[in-house]
Structures are given as C-alpha cells and as structure tokens.
C-alpha positions as CSV (number, residue, x, y, z in Angstrom):
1,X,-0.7,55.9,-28.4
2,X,2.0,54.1,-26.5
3,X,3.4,50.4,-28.1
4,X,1.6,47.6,-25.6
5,X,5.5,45.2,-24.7
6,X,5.8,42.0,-26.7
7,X,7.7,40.4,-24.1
8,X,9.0,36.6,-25.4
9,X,8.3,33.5,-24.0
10,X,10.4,33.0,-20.7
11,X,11.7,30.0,-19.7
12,X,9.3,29.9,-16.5
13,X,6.7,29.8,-19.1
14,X,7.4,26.5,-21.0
15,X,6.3,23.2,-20.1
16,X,9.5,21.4,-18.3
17,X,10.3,17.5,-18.8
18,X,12.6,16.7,-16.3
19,X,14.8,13.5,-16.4
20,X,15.1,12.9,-12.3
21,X,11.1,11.8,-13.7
22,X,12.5,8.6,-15.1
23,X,14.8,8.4,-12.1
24,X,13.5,9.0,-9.2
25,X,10.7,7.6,-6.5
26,X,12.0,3.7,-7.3
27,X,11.1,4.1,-11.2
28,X,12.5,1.8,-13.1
29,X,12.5,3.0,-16.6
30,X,16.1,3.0,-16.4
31,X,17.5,0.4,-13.6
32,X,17.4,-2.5,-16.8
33,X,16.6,-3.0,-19.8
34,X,13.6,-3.0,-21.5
35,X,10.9,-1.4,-23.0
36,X,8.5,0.6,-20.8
37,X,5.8,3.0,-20.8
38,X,4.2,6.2,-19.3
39,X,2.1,9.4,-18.8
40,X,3.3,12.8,-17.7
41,X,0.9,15.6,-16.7
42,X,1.1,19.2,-15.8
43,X,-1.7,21.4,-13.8
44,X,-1.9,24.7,-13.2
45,X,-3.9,25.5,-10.2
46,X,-4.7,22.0,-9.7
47,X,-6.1,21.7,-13.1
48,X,-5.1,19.2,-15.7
49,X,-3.1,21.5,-18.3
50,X,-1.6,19.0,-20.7
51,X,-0.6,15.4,-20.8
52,X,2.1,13.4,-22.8
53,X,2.7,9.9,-23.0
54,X,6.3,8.4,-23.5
55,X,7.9,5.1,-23.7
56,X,11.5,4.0,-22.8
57,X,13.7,2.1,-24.5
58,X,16.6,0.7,-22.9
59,X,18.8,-1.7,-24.5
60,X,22.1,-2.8,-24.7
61,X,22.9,-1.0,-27.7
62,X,21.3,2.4,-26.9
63,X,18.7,4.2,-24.8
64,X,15.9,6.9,-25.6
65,X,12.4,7.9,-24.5
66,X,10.2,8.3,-27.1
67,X,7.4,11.2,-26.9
68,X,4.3,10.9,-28.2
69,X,1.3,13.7,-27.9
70,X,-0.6,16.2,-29.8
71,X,0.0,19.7,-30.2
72,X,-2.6,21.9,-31.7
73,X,-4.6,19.1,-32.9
74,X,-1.3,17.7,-34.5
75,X,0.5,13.9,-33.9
76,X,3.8,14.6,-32.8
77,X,6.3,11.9,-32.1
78,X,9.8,11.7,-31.7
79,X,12.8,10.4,-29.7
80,X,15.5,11.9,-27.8
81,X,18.5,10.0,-26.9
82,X,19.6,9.6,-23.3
83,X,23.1,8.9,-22.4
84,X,24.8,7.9,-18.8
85,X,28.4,9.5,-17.3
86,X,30.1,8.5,-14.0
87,X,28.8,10.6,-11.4
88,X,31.2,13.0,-10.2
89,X,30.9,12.0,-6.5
90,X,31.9,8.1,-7.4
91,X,28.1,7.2,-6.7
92,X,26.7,5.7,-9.5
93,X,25.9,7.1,-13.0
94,X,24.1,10.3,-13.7
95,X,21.4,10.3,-16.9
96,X,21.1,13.1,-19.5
97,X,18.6,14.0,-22.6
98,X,21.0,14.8,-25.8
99,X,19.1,17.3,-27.2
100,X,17.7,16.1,-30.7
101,X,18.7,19.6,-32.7
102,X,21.6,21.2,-30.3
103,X,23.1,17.9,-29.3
104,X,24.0,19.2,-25.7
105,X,23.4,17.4,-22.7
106,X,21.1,18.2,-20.1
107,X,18.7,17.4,-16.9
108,X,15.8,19.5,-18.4
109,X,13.7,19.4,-21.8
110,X,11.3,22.6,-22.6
111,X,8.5,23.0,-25.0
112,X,8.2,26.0,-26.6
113,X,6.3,25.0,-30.0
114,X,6.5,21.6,-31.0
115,X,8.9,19.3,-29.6
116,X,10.9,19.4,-26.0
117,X,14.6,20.4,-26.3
118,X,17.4,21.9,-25.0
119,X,16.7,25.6,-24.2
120,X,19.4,26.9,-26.3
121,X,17.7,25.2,-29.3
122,X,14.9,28.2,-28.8
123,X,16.4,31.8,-30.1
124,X,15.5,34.9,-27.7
125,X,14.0,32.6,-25.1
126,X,15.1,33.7,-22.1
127,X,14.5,33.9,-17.9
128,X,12.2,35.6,-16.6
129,X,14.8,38.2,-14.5
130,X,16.2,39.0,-18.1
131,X,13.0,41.0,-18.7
132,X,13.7,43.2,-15.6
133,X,15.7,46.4,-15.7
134,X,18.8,46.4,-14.1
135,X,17.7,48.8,-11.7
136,X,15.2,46.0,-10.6
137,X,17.4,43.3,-10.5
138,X,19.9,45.6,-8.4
139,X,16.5,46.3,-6.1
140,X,15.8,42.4,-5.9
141,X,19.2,41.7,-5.0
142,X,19.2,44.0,-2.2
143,X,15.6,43.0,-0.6
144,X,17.3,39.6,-1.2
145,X,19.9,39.9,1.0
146,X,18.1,42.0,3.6
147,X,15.6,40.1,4.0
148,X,16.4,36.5,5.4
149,X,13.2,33.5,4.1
150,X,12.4,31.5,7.6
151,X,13.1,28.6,5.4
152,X,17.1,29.9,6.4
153,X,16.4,29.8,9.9
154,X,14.1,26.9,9.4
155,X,17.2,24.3,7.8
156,X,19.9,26.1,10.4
157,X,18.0,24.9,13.4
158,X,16.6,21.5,12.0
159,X,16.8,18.5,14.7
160,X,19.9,16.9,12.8
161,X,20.8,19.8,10.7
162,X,24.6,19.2,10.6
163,X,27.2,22.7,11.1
164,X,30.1,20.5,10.9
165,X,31.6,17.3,9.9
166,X,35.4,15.9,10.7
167,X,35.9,19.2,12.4
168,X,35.4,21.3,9.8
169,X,31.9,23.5,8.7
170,X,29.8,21.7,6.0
171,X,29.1,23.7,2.6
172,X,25.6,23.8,3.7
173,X,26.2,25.8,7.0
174,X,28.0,28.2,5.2
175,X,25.9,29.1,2.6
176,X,23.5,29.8,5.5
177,X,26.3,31.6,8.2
178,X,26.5,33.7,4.3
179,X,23.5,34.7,4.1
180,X,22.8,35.9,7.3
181,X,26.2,37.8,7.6
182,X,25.2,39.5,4.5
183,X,21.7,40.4,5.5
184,X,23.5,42.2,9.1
185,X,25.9,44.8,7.0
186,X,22.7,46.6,6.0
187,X,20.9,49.5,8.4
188,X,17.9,48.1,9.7
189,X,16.2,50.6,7.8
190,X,16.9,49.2,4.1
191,X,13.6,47.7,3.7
192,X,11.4,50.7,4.4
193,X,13.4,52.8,2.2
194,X,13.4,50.1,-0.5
195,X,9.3,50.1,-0.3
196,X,9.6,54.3,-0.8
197,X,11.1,53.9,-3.6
C-alpha cells in the first residue's frame, strides 16, 4: 500500500501579518507617539477565519505592537519590536518587525503554531513551488513565458502608463518589452505541446 505525502506547511498556508497594516490607508499607529489599538481579521471565501487584536506602542524610547489572541483555546500575548531605517529612495523612513526569536528584520510576520515570526524562525517551512519537481517548475517556467497575463498588456497600454522618462525607458516598460520578447522566441506551438505532455 503506497505512503499517502506528508507535505509541510507552506508559506502560502500561514496566516500573514503584514506591517504596510500599521502603515498604510492614513493609519496612524505610527505617524506619533502614543499608545493605540486594533483588530485584524482574515477570511477565506469571505468567511471570518481568525481574528487578533494588537495595540501599538510608540514612544520616544522604543516602539512595538503587542499581539494578543487565542490559539487553541490558549491566551497568547506577546510583543515584537519594530524599528525605522532611512528609506533607500531619500523618502522618508521604512518600518520593520524584529523578529522576537531570529532577530531579523522584516515586512512580513507568519503564524505557524503559536506566535507570528520571521519565517526562518520555522524549520522545513517552505514555498509552495519547493514542493514541485523540478520537472514542474521547468514546465511552469516555460507556460510562464509563453503565455503573456492581459494584466501585461493591460499596464503597457494604460492611459498614462509611462515607456519613458528624461529620454530614457523606465524600469517598468522594460520588464514588460521583457516579457513579451521572451514569450516571441518560442514556436507558436509550445502550449499545445506543453498540455500533451
């Protein structure tokens, strides 16, 4: 009788806590200091799926959010220090989660247990295109590059969709010029015999 897999938990899988959160759509959890408070919920087809509540502290002496929820029937609370850098463009400040176990920086938190962290923090948790053979992911990256998403075409011919600025082609418009030069060096053919296979 054949083994059933016993495939890990994927990264896709986890719950995600995402800093632009705190950030983004005028909230001001971090624009000054203070103490304030919130609720973040998931859904999964439109269904509530799980709930947290957090608070923010931000002072002038430090800054962390402070998660508090119940997992398994269990209180769980605990903070995780957030720390601000110079944005790399000269705009501002960029905001980052210091993980509580790994102590690495970073945009995203994932659950996978007890308490959100740093994905490194979780051994053998990988992506989802890990899983696949190499064969597969070969076969992806093919169809990939054959076949071109509208949503290409769609940004290339927006109203102000921008090809080039001070004379020169942006980054954007040749990431897209990339993709569709890549998806001509194939025979029109390649997807049929990709589905035969």
């Amino acid at each position: 009788m054949p083994r059933y897999a016993n495939y890990n938990t994927t990264v896709e899988d986890c719950l995600k806590y995402r800093l632009k959160s705190l950030t983004e759509n005028n909230n001001t959890y971090l624009k000054s200091y203070g103490i304030r408070t919130g609720v973040t919920s998931w859904t999964i087809n439109g269904q509530p799926h799980a709930k947290i509540d957090f608070k923010v502290t931000h002072t002038e002496n430090g800054t962390f959010i402070t998660f508090d929820y119940r997992c398994n029937g269990e209180p769980i609370n605990y903070n995780v220090n957030l720390i601000s850098r110079v944005s790399n463009l000269g705009k501002g400040e960029m905001w980052f989660f210091v993980c509580p176990v790994t102590g690495k920086c970073c945009r995203k938190l994932y659950l996978n247990g007890t308490h959100f962290l740093h994905r490194e923090a979780y051994k053998g948790l990988m992506y989802e295109s890990q899983l696949k053979s190499e064969r597969t992911r070969n076969m992806l990256k093919v169809f990939e590059a054959v076949y071109i998403a509208d949503e290409v075409y769609d940004e290339l011919y927006k109203k102000y969709f921008k090809t080039h600025y001070n004379g020169k082609e942006t980054k954007r418009y040749k990431k897209l010029k990339n993709i569709i030069e890549a998806s001509k060096r194939y025979p029109a053919d390649t997807l049929e015999s990709l589905l035969m296979m």
